[in-house]
Structure formats: C-alpha cells, structure tokens
C-alpha positions as CSV (number, residue, x, y, z in Angstrom):
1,X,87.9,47.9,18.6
2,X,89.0,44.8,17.8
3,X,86.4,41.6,19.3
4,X,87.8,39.4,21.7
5,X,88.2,36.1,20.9
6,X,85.3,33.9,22.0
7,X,85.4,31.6,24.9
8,X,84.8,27.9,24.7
9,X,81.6,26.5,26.5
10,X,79.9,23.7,27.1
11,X,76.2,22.9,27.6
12,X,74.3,20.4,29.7
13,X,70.5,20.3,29.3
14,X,67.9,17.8,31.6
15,X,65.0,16.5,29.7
16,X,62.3,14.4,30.4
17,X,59.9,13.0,28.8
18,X,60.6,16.1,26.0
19,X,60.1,14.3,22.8
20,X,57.9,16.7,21.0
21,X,59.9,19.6,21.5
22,X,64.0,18.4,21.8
23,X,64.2,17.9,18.5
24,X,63.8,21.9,17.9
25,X,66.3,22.4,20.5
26,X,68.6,20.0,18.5
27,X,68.2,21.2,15.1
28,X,69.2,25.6,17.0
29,X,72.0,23.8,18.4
30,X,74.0,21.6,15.6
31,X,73.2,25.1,13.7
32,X,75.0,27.2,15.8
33,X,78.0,29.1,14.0
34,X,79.9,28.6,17.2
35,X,79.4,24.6,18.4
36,X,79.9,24.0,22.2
37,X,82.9,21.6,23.1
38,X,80.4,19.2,24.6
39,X,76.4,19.1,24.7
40,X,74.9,16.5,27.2
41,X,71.5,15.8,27.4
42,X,70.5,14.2,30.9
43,X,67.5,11.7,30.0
44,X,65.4,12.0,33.5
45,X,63.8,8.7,32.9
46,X,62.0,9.6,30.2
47,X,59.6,7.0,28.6
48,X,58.4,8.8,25.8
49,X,61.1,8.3,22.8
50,X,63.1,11.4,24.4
51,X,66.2,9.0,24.1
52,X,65.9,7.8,20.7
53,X,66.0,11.2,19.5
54,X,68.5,12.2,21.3
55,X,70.6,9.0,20.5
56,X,69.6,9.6,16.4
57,X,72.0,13.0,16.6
58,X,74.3,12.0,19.3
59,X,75.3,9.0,16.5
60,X,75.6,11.7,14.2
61,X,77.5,14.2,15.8
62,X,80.6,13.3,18.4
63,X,79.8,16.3,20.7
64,X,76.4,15.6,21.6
65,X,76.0,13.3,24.7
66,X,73.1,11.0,26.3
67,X,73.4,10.5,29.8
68,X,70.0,8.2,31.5
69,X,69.8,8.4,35.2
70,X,67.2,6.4,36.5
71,X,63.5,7.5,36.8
72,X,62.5,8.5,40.5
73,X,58.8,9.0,42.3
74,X,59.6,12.5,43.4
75,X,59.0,15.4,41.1
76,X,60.4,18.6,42.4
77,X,62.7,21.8,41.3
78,X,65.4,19.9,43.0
79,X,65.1,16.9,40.5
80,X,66.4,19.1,37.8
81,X,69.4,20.4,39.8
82,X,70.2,16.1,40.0
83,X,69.9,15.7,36.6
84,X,71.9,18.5,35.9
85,X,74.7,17.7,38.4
86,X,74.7,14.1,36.2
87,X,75.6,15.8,33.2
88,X,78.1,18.3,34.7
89,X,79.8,15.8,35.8
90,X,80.9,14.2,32.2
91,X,82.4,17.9,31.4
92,X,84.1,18.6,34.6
93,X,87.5,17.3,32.7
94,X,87.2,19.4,29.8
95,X,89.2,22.9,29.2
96,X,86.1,25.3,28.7
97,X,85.5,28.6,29.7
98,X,81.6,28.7,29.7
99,X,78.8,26.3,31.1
100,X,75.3,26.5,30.0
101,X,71.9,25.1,31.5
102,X,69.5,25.0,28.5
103,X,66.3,23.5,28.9
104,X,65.1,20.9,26.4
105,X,62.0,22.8,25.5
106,X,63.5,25.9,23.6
107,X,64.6,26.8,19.9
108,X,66.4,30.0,18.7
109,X,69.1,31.0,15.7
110,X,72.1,30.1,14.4
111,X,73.6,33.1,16.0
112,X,72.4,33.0,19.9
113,X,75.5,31.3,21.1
114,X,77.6,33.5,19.5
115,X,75.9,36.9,20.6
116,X,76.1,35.7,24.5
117,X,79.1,34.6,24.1
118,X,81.1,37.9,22.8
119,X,78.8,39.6,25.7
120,X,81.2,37.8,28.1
121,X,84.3,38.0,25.9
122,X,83.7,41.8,26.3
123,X,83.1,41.9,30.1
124,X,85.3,39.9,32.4
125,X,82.8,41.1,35.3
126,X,79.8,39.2,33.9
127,X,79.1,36.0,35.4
128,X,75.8,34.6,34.0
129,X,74.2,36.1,31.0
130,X,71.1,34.9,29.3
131,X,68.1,37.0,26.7
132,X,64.4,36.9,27.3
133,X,61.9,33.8,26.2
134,X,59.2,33.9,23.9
135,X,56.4,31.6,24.9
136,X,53.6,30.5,22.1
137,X,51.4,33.3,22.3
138,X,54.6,35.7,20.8
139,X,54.4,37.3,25.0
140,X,57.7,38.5,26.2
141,X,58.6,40.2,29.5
142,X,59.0,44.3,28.8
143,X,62.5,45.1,29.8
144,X,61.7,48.5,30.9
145,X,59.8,47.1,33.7
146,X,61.4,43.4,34.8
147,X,65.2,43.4,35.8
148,X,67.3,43.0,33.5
149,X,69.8,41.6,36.2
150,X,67.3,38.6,36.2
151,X,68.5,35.7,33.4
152,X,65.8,33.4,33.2
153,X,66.5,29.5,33.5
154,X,65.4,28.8,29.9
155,X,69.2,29.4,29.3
156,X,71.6,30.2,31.8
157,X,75.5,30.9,30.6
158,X,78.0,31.2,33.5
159,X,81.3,31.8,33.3
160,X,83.5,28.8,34.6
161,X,85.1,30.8,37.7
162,X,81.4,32.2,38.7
163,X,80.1,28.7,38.6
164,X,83.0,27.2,40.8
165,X,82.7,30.3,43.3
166,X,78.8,29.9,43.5
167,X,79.0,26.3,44.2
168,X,77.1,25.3,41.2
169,X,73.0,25.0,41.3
170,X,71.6,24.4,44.9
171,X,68.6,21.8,44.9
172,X,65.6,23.7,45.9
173,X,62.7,21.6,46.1
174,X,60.3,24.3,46.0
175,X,61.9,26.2,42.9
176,X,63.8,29.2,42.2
177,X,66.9,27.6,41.8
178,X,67.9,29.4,38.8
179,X,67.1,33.0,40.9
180,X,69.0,31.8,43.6
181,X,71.9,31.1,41.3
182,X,71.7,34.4,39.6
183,X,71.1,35.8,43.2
184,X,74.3,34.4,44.7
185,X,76.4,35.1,41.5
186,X,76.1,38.5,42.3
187,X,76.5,38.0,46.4
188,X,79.6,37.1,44.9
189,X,80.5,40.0,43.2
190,X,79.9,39.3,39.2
191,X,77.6,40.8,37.5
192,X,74.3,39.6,35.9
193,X,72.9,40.2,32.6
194,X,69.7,40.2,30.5
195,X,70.3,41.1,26.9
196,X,67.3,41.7,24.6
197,X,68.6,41.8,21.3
198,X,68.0,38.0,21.2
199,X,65.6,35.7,22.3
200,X,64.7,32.2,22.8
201,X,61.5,30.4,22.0
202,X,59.5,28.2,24.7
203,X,57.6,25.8,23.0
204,X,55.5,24.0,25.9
205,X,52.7,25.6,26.4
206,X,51.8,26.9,29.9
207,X,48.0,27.3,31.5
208,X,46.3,30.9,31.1
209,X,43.1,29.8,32.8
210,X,42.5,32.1,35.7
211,X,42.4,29.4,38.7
212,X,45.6,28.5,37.6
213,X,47.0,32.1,37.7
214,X,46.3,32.5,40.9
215,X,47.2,29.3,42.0
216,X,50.8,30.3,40.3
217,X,50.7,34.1,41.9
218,X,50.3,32.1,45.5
219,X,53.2,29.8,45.1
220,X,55.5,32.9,43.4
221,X,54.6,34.5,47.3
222,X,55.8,31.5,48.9
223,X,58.7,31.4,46.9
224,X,59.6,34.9,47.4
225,X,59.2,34.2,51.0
226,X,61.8,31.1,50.6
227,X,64.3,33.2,49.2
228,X,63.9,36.3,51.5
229,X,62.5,38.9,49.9
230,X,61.8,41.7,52.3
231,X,58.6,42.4,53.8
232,X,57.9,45.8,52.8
233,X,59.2,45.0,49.4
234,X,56.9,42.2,49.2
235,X,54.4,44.4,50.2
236,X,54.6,47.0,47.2
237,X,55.8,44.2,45.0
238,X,51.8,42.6,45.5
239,X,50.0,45.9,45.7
240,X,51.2,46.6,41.9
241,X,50.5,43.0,41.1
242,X,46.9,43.7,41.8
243,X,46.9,46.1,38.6
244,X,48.1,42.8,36.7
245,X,45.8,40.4,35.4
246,X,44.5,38.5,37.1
247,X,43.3,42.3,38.4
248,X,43.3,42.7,42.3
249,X,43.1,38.8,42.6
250,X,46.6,38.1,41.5
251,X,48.6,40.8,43.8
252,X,46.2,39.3,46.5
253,X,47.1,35.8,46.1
254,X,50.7,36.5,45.8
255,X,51.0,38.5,49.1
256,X,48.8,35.5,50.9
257,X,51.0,33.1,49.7
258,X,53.7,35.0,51.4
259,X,52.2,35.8,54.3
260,X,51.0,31.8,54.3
261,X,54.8,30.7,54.1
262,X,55.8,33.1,56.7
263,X,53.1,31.9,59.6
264,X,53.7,28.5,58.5
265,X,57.6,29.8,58.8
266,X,58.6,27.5,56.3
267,X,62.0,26.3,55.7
268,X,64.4,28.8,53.7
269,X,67.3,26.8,51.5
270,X,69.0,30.0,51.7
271,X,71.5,31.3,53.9
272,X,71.2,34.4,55.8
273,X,74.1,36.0,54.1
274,X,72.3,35.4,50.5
275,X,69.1,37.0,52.3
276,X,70.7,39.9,54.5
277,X,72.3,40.6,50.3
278,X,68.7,40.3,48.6
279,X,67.2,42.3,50.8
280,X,69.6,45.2,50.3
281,X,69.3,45.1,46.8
282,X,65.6,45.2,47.1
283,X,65.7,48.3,49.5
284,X,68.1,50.2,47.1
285,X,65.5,49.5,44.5
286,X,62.9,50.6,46.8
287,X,64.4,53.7,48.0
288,X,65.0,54.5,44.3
289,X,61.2,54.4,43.7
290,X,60.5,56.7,46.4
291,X,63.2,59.2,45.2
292,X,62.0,59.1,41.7
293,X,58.3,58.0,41.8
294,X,59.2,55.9,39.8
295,X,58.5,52.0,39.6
296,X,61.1,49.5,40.2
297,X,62.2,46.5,37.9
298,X,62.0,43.5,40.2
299,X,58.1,44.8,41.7
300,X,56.8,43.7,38.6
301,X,59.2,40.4,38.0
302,X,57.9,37.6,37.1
303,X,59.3,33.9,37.9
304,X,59.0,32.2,34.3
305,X,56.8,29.2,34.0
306,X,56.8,26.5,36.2
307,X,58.1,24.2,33.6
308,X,61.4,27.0,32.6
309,X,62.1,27.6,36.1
310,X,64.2,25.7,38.1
C-alpha cells in the first residue's frame, strides 16, 4: 500500500520560565525530518532567559515564532489554555492540516513528527493522536493497563476539522483540560489515539515524596469529580488504586477527594452532554470488567504530572 501523503501542521507551545529545558525541545524540533509550517512559542512572562533562547533560534530559523503576553498573578490550568489561545492565534491564517500543543519541557527524535503524522494520514477518523512520556526515572505508563484512547498533554496533535468542531481547549482552572479535549473529541465522533511505538521525554522532574502523592491522588479525585466521572466507576477506580503505591493510602485519598468535591458540590466546567458521554463510556468499560473479570484501562489511568497536564 502506497503511504499517504503527510499532512501539514503547525505547532504552538506555552513556556514559562522553561529555560533549562526549551532548548532540548528546540534542538527535537529544528531536527525533525518533517518541519511544521509554523512553531510558536508563547513566552508566559517568563523572567528566566526563556526568551533569549527562544529568540537565538527564532533568528535563525524563519518558522519558529516568539510571542510575550504579559505576566499575570494567577497561576492556574486555565493560564496555559491563554497562552495557548495567544499563539493560535498567529496560525489561524495559515493552510495546515494539523495543530499541535507541545509543552516546552519535552525532547524526542528526529522521526516523532513524522510517525504521528502518517497515523493520521492513514486514518481520516482520528482526531487527536499523541505516544506515551518518559519522565527522568525511564517510568512510562503500561499500555495494557491505561487507555490508550487517552493522549496525554505532553503533546497533543489534532486534526484541523476536530479542533474547529471541539471548540479548541476550554480553560479549566482546576486542570484536565487536555482530558477534556480528548473527552469531547470523541463526544464528537473522532477517534482518539495513543501509539507506543514512540515516546517523548519529560525533563522536569516531578515530587515522589509520599505527602505529595497523596496530596496528588486527592486532587486527581476532585478532578475526576469536575469532569464527571461516574460514582460507581469512581468507586472501583479508588479501590484498585489502593493496590498502587502509595498502598491503601493513595486509592483512599483519591476517593476522598471525590467524595470532598462532591459535598462541597463544586463547580463542573463541563456540560452535561460531555458528562451524560463520559459516563457511558465508563459504564461500557465497567460492564466489560464484569463480563470478563477482567480490569479496565481507565481504572488504573493516571492524569500526568501536574506540570504536563493542562
């Protein structure tokens, strides 16, 4: 079979205060063997010599973009969708086929572009396709167990008419804007894809300490309430978190910070047709498990660190 021809895409990345880690992102990228039409980087109001970097290549090579938007008090999930939205805006104008959300953090080869982008040359039905991250420590999420319909916000590539019809990133102050995205994409009717030949590398290193793992497993619960996952699948989902390090204390803290969230009945930046669709996909997944004894992906799916997830 002859390949199809490969889409053109562009790429918009919000950094701030990245300056001992963009650089590795800019040396994968101006490797690439298939360069993106336009790369902007959104400089967040960084103060750390992020800009001068960026500025260094940009000089050097025409398709690489700065873009400053001025430094603000509040740090949330929701900044990033701001910064984002900045940078989108200087490709909106172009003729591209593909739009990418890279993080500033990450590295990978000369071929990752390429691979992810002859998966959607292949398949007119994907809508957002992405591989799995590599933090320091060499850990990556097992694919048998978390759902490979997840793509992680490390690097998000959505196909120009999946983009337009999900409305683009919704700012969620409390995070999970990238699952929401994914979510939504496929309320829509595209379909979402992990593929694991490939990864990329997360350079920032994230806490292990056990305080803040469960610290982290109680805001995932509040998040999952925010984003409506089902009761009862929030149920099992922290009773085989408990098996998990942190052991017993991790399922526990993730189904109090659910259960937290839903007394408190926080506010959900979702709407209930996104919800009533979650859900059903959760109980299909659920009713599969109890069919087949067997466990199901999302139970064990973890949101990536708090500084890759948007």
């Amino acid at each position: 079979m002859i390949p199809m021809p490969l889409p053109s895409y562009v790429v918009v990345t919000p950094a701030r205060n990245e300056s001992e880690f963009v650089e590795l992102a800019l040396k994968s990228m101006i490797c690439q063997t298939a360069l993106p039409l336009k790369w902007v980087i959104v400089s967040d109001g960084s103060t750390d010599g992020t800009d001068s970097i960026v500025e260094r290549y940009a000089a050097e090579y025409s398709w690489i973009e700065l873009v400053h938007i001025p430094e603000r008090s509040e740090r949330d999930f929701a900044a990033k969708v701001t910064a984002f939205n900045a940078g989108f805006e200087r490709v909106r104008g172009l003729d591209y086929d593909i739009v990418a959300c890279m993080d500033a953090d990450i590295s990978f080869d000369k071929d990752y572009f390429v691979y992810l982008l002859q998966k959607l040359a292949d398949d007119s039905a994907l809508g957002v396709v992405g591989t799995p991250f590599q933090e320091l420590n060499k850990q990556v999420y097992d694919y048998r167990f978390v759902s490979i319909e997840h793509v992680s916000g490390a690097c998000q590539l959505f196909r120009r008419e999946c983009f337009d019809a999900i409305g683009g990133y919704v700012p969620i102050k409390g995070g999970s804007v990238d699952h929401v995205a994914v979510l939504t994409a496929r309320m829509k009717g595209w379909k979402t894809r992990t593929f694991t030949d490939k990864i990329c590398v997360h350079h920032r290193e994230v806490g292990t300490a056990q305080a803040s793992a469960i610290h982290a497993k109680f805001k995932y619960g509040m998040k999952d309430y925010a984003i409506g996952n089902a009761p009862v699948w929030e149920l099992f989902r922290s009773v085989y978190q408990m098996g998990k390090p942190p052991v017993l204390a991790g399922g526990l803290a993730l189904g109090v910070g659910y259960l937290w969230a839903w007394l408190r009945n926080i506010e959900r930046p979702v709407s209930p047709e996104l919800t009533a669709f979650h859900r059903k996909e959760q109980m299909q997944r659920l009713k599969r498990l109890l069919l087949k004894d067997k466990v199901p992906s999302d139970l064990c799916l973890h949101d990536p660190p708090a500084n890759t997830s948007n």
